[in-house]
C-alpha positions in Angstrom: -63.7 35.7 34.0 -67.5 34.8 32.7 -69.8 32.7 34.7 -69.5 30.0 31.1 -65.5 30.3 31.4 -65.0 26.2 31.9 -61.1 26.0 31.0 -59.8 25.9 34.4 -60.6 22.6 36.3 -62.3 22.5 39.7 -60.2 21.5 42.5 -62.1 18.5 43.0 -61.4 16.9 39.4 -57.1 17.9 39.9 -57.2 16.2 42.7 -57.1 12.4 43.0 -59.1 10.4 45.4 -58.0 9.0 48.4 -59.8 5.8 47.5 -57.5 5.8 44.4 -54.1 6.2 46.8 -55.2 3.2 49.0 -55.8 0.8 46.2 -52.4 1.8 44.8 -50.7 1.3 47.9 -52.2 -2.0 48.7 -51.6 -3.1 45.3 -48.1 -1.8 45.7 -47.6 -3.8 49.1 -49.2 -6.8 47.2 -46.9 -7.2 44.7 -43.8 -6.0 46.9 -44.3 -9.0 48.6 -44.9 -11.3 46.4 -41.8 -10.2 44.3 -39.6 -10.0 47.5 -40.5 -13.4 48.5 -40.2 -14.8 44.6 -36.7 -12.8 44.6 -35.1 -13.8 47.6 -36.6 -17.9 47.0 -34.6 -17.5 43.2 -31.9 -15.7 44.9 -30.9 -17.3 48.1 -31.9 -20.8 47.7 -29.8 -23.0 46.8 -29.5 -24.3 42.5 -30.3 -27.8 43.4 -33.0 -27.3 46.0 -34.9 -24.3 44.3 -35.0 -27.0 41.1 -37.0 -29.4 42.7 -39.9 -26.2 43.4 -39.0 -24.7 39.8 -37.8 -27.8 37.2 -36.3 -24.8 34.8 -33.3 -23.4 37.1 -32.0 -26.9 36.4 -31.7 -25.6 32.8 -31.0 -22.1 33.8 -29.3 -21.3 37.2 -28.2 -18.1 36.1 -31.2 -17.0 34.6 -32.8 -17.9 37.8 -30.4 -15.3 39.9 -30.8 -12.7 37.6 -34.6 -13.0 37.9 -34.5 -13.2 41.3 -32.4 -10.1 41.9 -34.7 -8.5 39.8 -37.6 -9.0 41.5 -35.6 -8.3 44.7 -35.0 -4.7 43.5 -38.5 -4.5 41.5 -39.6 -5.3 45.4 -38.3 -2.5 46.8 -38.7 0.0 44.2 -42.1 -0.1 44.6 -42.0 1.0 48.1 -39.2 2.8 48.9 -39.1 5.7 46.8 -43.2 6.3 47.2 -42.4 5.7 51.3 -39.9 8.2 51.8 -41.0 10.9 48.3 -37.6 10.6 47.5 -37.7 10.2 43.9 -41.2 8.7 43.7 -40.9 8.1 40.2 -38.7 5.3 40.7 -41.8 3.7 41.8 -43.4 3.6 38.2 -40.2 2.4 37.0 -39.8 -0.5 38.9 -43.4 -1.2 38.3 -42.8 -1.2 34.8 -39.9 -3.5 35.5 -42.1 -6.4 36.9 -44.3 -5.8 34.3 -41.3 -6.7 31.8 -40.4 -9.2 33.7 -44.3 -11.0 33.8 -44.3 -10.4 30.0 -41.1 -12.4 29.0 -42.5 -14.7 32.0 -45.3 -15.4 30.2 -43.6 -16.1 27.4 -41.2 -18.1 28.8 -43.6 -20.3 30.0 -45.9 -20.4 27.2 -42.5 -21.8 25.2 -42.2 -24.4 27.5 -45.3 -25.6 27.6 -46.0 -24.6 30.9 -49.5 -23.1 30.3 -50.6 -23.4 33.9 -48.3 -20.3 35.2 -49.5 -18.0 32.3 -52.8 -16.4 34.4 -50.5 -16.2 37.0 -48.1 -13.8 35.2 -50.7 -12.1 33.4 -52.3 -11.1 36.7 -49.2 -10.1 38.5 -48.6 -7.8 34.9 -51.7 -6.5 34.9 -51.7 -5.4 38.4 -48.2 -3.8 37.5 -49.6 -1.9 35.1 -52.1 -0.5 37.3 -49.1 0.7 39.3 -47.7 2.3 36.6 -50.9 3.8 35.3 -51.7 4.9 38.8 -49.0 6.2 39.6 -47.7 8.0 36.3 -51.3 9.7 35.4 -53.7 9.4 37.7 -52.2 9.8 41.5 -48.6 10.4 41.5 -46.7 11.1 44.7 -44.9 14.5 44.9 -41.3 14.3 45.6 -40.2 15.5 49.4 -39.1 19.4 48.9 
Protein backbone atom coordinates (compact mmCIF):
# COMPACT_ATOMS: atom_id res chain seq x y z
CA UNK A 1 0.00 0.00 0.00
CA UNK A 2 1.55 3.71 -0.97
CA UNK A 3 1.77 6.39 1.52
CA UNK A 4 -0.93 8.44 -1.51
CA UNK A 5 -3.31 5.12 -1.39
CA UNK A 6 -6.64 7.31 -0.11
CA UNK A 7 -9.42 4.60 -1.12
CA UNK A 8 -9.89 3.15 2.20
CA UNK A 9 -11.65 5.48 4.66
CA UNK A 10 -10.19 6.34 8.08
CA UNK A 11 -11.93 5.01 11.02
CA UNK A 12 -12.93 8.21 12.10
CA UNK A 13 -15.04 9.24 8.86
CA UNK A 14 -16.98 5.26 9.02
CA UNK A 15 -17.87 5.98 12.10
CA UNK A 16 -20.78 8.24 13.15
CA UNK A 17 -20.63 10.64 15.87
CA UNK A 18 -22.05 10.28 19.07
CA UNK A 19 -23.41 13.83 18.93
CA UNK A 20 -25.32 12.50 15.75
CA UNK A 21 -26.89 9.31 17.90
CA UNK A 22 -28.16 11.69 20.70
CA UNK A 23 -29.87 14.10 18.43
CA UNK A 24 -31.56 11.10 16.77
CA UNK A 25 -32.60 9.61 19.79
CA UNK A 26 -34.03 12.75 21.29
CA UNK A 27 -35.72 13.45 18.18
CA UNK A 28 -36.90 9.89 18.19
CA UNK A 29 -38.29 10.28 21.83
CA UNK A 30 -39.74 13.64 20.67
CA UNK A 31 -41.91 12.53 18.16
CA UNK A 32 -42.72 9.07 20.00
CA UNK A 33 -44.37 11.10 22.31
CA UNK A 34 -46.07 13.37 20.56
CA UNK A 35 -47.50 10.67 18.16
CA UNK A 36 -48.32 8.34 21.25
CA UNK A 37 -50.18 11.02 22.92
CA UNK A 38 -51.93 12.29 19.36
CA UNK A 39 -52.63 8.31 18.86
CA UNK A 40 -54.08 7.29 21.90
CA UNK A 41 -56.28 11.10 22.14
CA UNK A 42 -57.75 9.94 18.29
CA UNK A 43 -57.98 6.44 19.48
CA UNK A 44 -59.43 6.23 22.89
CA UNK A 45 -61.42 9.19 23.19
CA UNK A 46 -64.56 9.14 22.69
CA UNK A 47 -66.23 10.41 18.77
CA UNK A 48 -68.28 13.12 20.31
CA UNK A 49 -65.83 14.37 22.81
CA UNK A 50 -62.61 14.23 20.66
CA UNK A 51 -64.91 16.47 18.02
CA UNK A 52 -65.25 19.24 20.18
CA UNK A 53 -60.89 19.42 20.36
CA UNK A 54 -60.82 18.30 16.49
CA UNK A 55 -64.20 19.72 14.53
CA UNK A 56 -63.22 17.09 11.54
CA UNK A 57 -63.82 13.58 13.44
CA UNK A 58 -67.41 14.85 13.37
CA UNK A 59 -67.01 14.37 9.57
CA UNK A 60 -64.71 11.51 9.82
CA UNK A 61 -64.77 9.14 12.97
CA UNK A 62 -63.27 6.48 11.26
CA UNK A 63 -60.67 8.33 9.60
CA UNK A 64 -59.88 9.63 13.02
CA UNK A 65 -59.25 5.81 14.50
CA UNK A 66 -57.28 4.82 11.67
CA UNK A 67 -55.06 7.82 12.25
CA UNK A 68 -54.80 7.39 15.60
CA UNK A 69 -53.82 3.74 15.48
CA UNK A 70 -51.29 4.81 13.25
CA UNK A 71 -49.58 7.08 15.09
CA UNK A 72 -50.02 4.69 18.02
CA UNK A 73 -47.85 2.07 16.15
CA UNK A 74 -45.64 4.91 14.24
CA UNK A 75 -45.11 5.67 18.27
CA UNK A 76 -43.63 2.67 19.00
CA UNK A 77 -41.77 1.87 16.06
CA UNK A 78 -39.62 4.49 16.51
CA UNK A 79 -38.45 3.18 19.75
CA UNK A 80 -38.82 -0.29 20.07
CA UNK A 81 -36.94 -1.81 17.46
CA UNK A 82 -33.80 0.82 17.91
CA UNK A 83 -34.23 -0.01 21.98
CA UNK A 84 -33.89 -3.55 21.90
CA UNK A 85 -31.65 -3.85 18.02
CA UNK A 86 -34.10 -6.16 17.17
CA UNK A 87 -34.82 -5.32 13.76
CA UNK A 88 -33.68 -1.67 13.94
CA UNK A 89 -34.80 -0.94 10.57
CA UNK A 90 -38.28 -0.89 11.58
CA UNK A 91 -37.26 2.25 13.09
CA UNK A 92 -36.82 4.09 9.59
CA UNK A 93 -39.91 2.54 8.53
CA UNK A 94 -42.18 3.84 10.98
CA UNK A 95 -40.37 7.09 10.63
CA UNK A 96 -41.27 7.14 7.23
CA UNK A 97 -44.82 6.29 8.22
CA UNK A 98 -45.35 9.62 10.23
CA UNK A 99 -43.79 11.27 7.64
CA UNK A 100 -46.78 9.91 5.23
CA UNK A 101 -48.98 10.51 7.56
CA UNK A 102 -47.78 14.57 8.12
CA UNK A 103 -47.78 14.80 4.30
CA UNK A 104 -51.52 13.80 3.64
CA UNK A 105 -51.97 15.85 7.08
CA UNK A 106 -50.92 18.71 5.56
CA UNK A 107 -52.87 18.31 2.83
CA UNK A 108 -55.76 17.51 4.55
CA UNK A 109 -55.73 20.54 6.19
CA UNK A 110 -54.62 22.73 3.56
CA UNK A 111 -58.15 21.37 1.79
CA UNK A 112 -60.05 22.42 4.49
CA UNK A 113 -58.87 25.48 4.89
CA UNK A 114 -57.24 24.92 8.04
CA UNK A 115 -54.00 26.77 7.21
CA UNK A 116 -53.07 27.20 10.89
CA UNK A 117 -52.01 23.27 11.48
CA UNK A 118 -49.83 23.22 8.24
CA UNK A 119 -46.27 24.45 10.12
CA UNK A 120 -47.23 22.14 12.47
CA UNK A 121 -47.24 19.05 10.19
CA UNK A 122 -44.56 20.28 8.17
CA UNK A 123 -42.34 20.33 11.32
CA UNK A 124 -43.35 17.11 12.72
CA UNK A 125 -42.49 15.73 8.79
CA UNK A 126 -39.44 17.28 8.67
CA UNK A 127 -38.19 16.02 11.88
CA UNK A 128 -39.43 12.49 10.58
CA UNK A 129 -37.37 12.73 7.81
CA UNK A 130 -34.33 13.42 9.87
CA UNK A 131 -35.14 10.09 11.42
CA UNK A 132 -35.21 8.46 8.48
CA UNK A 133 -32.18 10.09 7.01
CA UNK A 134 -30.45 9.51 10.22
CA UNK A 135 -31.09 6.51 10.73
CA UNK A 136 -30.96 4.88 7.01
CA UNK A 137 -27.48 6.71 5.93
CA UNK A 138 -25.84 8.36 8.37
CA UNK A 139 -26.06 6.45 11.95
CA UNK A 140 -27.90 3.25 11.72
CA UNK A 141 -28.26 0.91 14.66
CA UNK A 142 -26.78 -2.62 14.14
CA UNK A 143 -29.18 -5.37 14.72
CA UNK A 144 -28.54 -7.58 18.17
CA UNK A 145 -26.39 -10.73 16.90
Amino acid sequence: MSVDDTSAPSSDESKPSKGLHIGLWVVQVLLALAFGAAGAMKSMTPIDELATKLPWVASAPGLARFVGISELLGAIGLILPAATRVRPKLTVYAAAGIALIMVLGTAFHIYRGEGTAVPVTLILGSLAGFVIWGRLRKAPIAPRK
